[in-house]
C-alpha positions in Angstrom: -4.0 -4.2 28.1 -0.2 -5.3 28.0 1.9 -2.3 26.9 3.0 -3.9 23.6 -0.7 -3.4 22.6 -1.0 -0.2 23.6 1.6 0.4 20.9 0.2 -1.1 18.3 -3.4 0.1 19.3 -1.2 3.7 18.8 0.2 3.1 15.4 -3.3 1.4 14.4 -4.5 5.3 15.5 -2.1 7.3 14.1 -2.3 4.9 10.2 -6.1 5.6 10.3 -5.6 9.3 11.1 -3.6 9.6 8.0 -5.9 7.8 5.6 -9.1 10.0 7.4 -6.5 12.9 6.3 -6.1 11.9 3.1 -9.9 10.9 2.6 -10.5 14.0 3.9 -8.1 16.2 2.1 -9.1 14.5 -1.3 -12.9 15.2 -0.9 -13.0 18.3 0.7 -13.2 21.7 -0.2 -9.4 21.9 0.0 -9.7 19.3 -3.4 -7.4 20.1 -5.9 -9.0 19.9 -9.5 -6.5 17.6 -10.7 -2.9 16.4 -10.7 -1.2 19.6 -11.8 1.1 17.9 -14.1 -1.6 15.9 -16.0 -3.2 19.5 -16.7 -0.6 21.3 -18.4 0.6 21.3 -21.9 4.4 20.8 -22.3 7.1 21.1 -24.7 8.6 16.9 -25.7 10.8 16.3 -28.4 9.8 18.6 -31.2 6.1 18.3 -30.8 3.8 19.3 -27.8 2.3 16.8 -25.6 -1.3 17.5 -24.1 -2.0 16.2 -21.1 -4.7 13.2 -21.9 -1.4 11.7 -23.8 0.6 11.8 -20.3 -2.7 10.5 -18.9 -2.2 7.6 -20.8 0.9 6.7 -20.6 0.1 7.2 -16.7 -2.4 4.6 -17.2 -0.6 2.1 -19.4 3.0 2.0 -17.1 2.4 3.2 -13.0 6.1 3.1 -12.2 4.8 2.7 -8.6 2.3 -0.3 -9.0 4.4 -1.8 -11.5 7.5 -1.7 -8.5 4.7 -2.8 -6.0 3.8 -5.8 -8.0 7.2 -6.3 -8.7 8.4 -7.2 -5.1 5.6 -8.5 -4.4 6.4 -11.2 -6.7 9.9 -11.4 -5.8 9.4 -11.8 -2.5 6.9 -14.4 -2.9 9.1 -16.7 -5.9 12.1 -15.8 -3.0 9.5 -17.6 0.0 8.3 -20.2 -1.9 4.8 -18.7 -2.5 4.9 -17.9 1.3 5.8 -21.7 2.5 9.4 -20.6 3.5 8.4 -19.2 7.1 12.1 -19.0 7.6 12.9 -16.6 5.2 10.0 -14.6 5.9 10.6 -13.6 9.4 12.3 -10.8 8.9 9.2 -9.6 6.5 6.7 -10.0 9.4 5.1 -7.6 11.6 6.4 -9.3 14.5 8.9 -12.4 15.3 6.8 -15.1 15.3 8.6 -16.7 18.1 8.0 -13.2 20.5 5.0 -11.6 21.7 3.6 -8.3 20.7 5.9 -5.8 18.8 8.8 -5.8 20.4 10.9 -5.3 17.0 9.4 -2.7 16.1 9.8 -0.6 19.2 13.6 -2.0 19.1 13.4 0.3 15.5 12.4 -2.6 13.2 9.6 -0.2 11.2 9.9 -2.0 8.0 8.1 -4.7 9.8 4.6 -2.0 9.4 4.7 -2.4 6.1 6.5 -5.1 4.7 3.3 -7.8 4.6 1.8 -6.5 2.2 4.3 -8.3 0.3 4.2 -11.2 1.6 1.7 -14.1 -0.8 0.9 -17.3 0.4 0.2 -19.1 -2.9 0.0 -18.2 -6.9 -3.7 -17.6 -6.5 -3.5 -14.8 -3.7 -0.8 -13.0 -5.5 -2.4 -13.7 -8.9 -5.9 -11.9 -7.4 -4.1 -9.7 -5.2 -2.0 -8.4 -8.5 -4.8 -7.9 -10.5 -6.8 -5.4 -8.3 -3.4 -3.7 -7.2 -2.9 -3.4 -11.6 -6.2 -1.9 -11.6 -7.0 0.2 -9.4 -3.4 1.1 -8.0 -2.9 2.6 -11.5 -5.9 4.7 -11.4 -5.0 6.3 -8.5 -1.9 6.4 -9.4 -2.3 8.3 -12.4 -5.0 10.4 -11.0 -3.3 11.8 -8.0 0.3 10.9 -9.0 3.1 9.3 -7.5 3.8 11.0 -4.2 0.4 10.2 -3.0 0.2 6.9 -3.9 2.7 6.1 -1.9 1.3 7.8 0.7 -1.6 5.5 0.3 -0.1 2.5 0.4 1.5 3.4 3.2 -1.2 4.3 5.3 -3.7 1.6 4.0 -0.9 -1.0 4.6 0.0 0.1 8.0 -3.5 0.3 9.2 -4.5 -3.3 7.8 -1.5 -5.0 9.2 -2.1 -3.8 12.9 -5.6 -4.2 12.7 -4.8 -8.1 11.2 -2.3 -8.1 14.5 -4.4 -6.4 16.9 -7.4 -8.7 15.6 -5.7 -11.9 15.7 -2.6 -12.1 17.6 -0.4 -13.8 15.5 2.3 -12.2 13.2 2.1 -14.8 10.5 -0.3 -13.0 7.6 0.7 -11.4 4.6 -1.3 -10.2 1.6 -1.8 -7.0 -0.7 -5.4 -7.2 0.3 -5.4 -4.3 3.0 -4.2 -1.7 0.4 -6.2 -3.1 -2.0 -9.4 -3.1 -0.1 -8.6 0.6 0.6 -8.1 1.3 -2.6 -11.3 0.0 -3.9 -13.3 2.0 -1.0 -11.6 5.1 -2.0 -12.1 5.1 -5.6 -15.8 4.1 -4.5 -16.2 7.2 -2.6 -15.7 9.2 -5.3 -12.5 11.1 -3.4 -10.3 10.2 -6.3 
């Protein structure tokens, strides 16, 4: 094994021992019985607000899947719908021109993460946007901001150096990765 895999056979370790935790964590007996904030009744305006109207609003505008979809989008309008290699590169786990991860030990870690907004195409960000919409804002809304972004963090991570480790090549993008997670964790019922 060359050593650059060994790091990204480390990261692709620690990402999943952080989305185990959270798994874990979420269904356990240490599960809380709810978002805190969406329990309590508060004081807005000059009338009280319960917390099924906070819910809602939760539900209608996720400030974090809304600014996930928005740079998504950005980034893929910027690129060209990914065609734009060029000005992608910098948005890749890796240089496609080097081997292994070489930037990231040299203290590029954006490069972890940053794929997930990369889009090859209006139909893989179209489909990709549309299960981030859905179930990004049920989580969101269910366990609140914080961890969300926890989530995406760790689901991204994970699926970009398992897509790396898998196939060798830095040139792979997509929303799919969290997305899939997602999915799998509402499914288990940990949300």
């Amino acid at each position: 094994m060359k050593p650059e895999d060994s790091v990204a056979l480390g990261l692709f370790a620690l990402a999943m021992g952080v989305v185990i935790f959270f798994s874990v964590r979420s269904s356990s007996k240490f599960k809380r019985r709810g978002n805190p904030r969406l329990l309590e009744t508060r004081e807005v305006g000059t009338g009280a607000e319960d917390s099924s109207s906070h819910f809602s609003r939760l539900i209608l505008y996720p400030p974090l899947t809304i600014a996930l979809i928005v740079i998504s989008v950005a980034i893929s309008l910027m690129s060209n719908m990914g065609s734009s290699v060029t000005d992608l590169k910098a948005l890749f786990i890796a240089d496609p021109e080097s081997h292994g991860l070489l930037e990231i030990g040299a203290g590029e870690v954006w490069r972890l993460i940053t794929p997930i907004f990369v889009h090859f195409g209006p139909i893989h960000l179209l489909f990709n946007m549309m299960w981030l919409w859905d179930l990004g804002k049920l989580i969101e809304a269910k366990k609140g901001h914080w961890f969300t972004a926890g989530f995406v963090l760790a689901a991204g991570i994970s699926s970009n150096l398992a897509q790396y480790l898998v196939t060798g090549s830095p040139l792979f993008g997509g929303m799919s990765g969290v997305v899939y997670g997602s999915g799998l964790y509402l499914d288990t019922g940990a949300a």
